[in-house]
C-alpha positions as a printed Julia matrix, in Angstrom:
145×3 Matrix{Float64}:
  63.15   8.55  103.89
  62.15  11.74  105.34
  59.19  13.73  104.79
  60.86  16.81  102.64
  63.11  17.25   99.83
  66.81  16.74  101.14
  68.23  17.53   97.6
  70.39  14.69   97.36
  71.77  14.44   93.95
  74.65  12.89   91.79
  76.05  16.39   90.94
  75.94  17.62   94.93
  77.58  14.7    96.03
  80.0   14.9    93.34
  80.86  18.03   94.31
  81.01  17.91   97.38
  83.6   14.7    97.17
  86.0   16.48   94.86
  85.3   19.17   97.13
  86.52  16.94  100.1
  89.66  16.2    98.01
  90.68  19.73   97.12
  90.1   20.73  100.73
  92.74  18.01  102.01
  95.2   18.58   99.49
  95.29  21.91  100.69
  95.32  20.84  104.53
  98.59  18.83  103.58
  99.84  21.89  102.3
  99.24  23.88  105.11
 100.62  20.97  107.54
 104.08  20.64  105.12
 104.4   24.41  104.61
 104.07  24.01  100.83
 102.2   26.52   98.51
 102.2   24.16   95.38
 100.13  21.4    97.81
  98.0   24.58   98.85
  97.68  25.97   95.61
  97.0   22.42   93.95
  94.19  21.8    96.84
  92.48  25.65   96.16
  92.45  24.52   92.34
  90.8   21.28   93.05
  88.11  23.23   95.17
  87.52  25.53   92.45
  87.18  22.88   89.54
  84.56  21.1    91.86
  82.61  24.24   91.56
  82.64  23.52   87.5
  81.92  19.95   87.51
  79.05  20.29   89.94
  77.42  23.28   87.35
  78.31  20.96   84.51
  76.6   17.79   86.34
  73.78  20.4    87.09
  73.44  21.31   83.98
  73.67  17.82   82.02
  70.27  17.6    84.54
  72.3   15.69   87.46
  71.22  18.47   89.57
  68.14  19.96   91.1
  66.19  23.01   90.55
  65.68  25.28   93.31
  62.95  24.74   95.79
  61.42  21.46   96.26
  60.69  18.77   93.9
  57.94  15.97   93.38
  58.05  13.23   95.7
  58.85  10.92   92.59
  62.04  12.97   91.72
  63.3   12.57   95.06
  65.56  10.22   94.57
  69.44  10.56   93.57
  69.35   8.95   90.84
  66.67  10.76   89.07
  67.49  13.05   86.53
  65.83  16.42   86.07
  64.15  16.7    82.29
  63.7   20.29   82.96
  66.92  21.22   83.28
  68.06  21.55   79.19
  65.43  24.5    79.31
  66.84  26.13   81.84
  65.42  26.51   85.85
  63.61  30.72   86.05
  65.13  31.4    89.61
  68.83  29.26   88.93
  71.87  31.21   88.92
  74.1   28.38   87.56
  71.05  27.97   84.55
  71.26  31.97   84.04
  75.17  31.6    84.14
  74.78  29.4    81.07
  72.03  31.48   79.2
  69.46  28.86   80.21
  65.49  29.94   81.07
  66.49  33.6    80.42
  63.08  34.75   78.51
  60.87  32.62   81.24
  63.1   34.39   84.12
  62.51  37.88   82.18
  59.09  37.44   81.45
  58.14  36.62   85.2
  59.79  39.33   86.23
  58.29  41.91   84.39
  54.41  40.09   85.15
  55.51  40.1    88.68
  56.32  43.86   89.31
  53.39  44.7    92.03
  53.85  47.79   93.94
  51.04  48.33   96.54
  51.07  50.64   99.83
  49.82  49.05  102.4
  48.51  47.29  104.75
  45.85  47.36  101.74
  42.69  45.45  100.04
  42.93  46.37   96.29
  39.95  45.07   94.28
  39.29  45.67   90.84
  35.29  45.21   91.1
  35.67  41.53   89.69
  37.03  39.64   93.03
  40.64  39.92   92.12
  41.77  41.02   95.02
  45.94  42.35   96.11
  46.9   42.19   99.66
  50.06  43.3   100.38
  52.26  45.96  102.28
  54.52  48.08  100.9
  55.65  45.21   98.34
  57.74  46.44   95.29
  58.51  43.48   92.53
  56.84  40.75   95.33
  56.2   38.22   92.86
  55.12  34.87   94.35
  55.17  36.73   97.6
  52.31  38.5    97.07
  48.94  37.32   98.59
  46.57  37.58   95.49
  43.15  35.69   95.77
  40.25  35.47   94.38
  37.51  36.54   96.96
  37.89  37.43  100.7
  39.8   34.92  102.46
């Protein structure tokens, strides 16, 4: 096993083996000269797309960035995921972890010019340069660093 997150899950592999099918179908079609067999293949591809969001979403699938080493494996399924994942376009396709994702926005909006210290008197400080909406990217502290 290797020492990161590889992201290995039912609903990518899934995918990408229906994928695999499509994609084939489609070769044929192109080697026979027949648009049904290309069309046909396309259409595969394309419902490979939905199965892997629906796998995703069922919790088959894995949130972005990287998990705990004891959800690493392939065959563990995300509990998270019926709430919704803040920074997942498939979960904000379905209307999943909209208010988190809106709140965190809005909290995150930092505008700063910089290269800047900003402290409050209270050892909060902002570091950052030029950063509109940062977010996470921000460096905030508390203290000098």
């Amino acid at each position: 096993m290797s020492l990161y997150d590889e992201g290995h899950t039912i609903a990518g592999w899934t995918g990408v083996a229906i994928t695999a099918v499509g994609g084939s179908v489609a070769g044929v079609g192109v080697c026979v000269s027949s648009g049904a067999l290309i069309g046909v293949g396309l259409l595969i591809v394309g419902l490979s797309a939905l199965v892997t969001w629906v796998l995703h979403l069922a919790g088959w699938g894995k949130p972005p960035g990287v998990r705990p080493r004891g959800e690493w494996g392939m065959r563990v399924r995300d509990p998270h995921a019926r709430g919704g994942h803040p920074e997942c376009l498939g979960c904000r396709l379905a209307g999943r972890g909209r208010e988190r994702g809106r709140r965190s926005r809005s909290a995150e909006a930092l505008s700063v010019v910089g290269p800047t210290v900003v402290s409050d008197g209270t050892g909060m400080e902002v570091r950052g340069t030029a950063v509109v909406g940062a977010g996470s990217r921000a460096d905030v502290g508390r203290g000098a660093s």
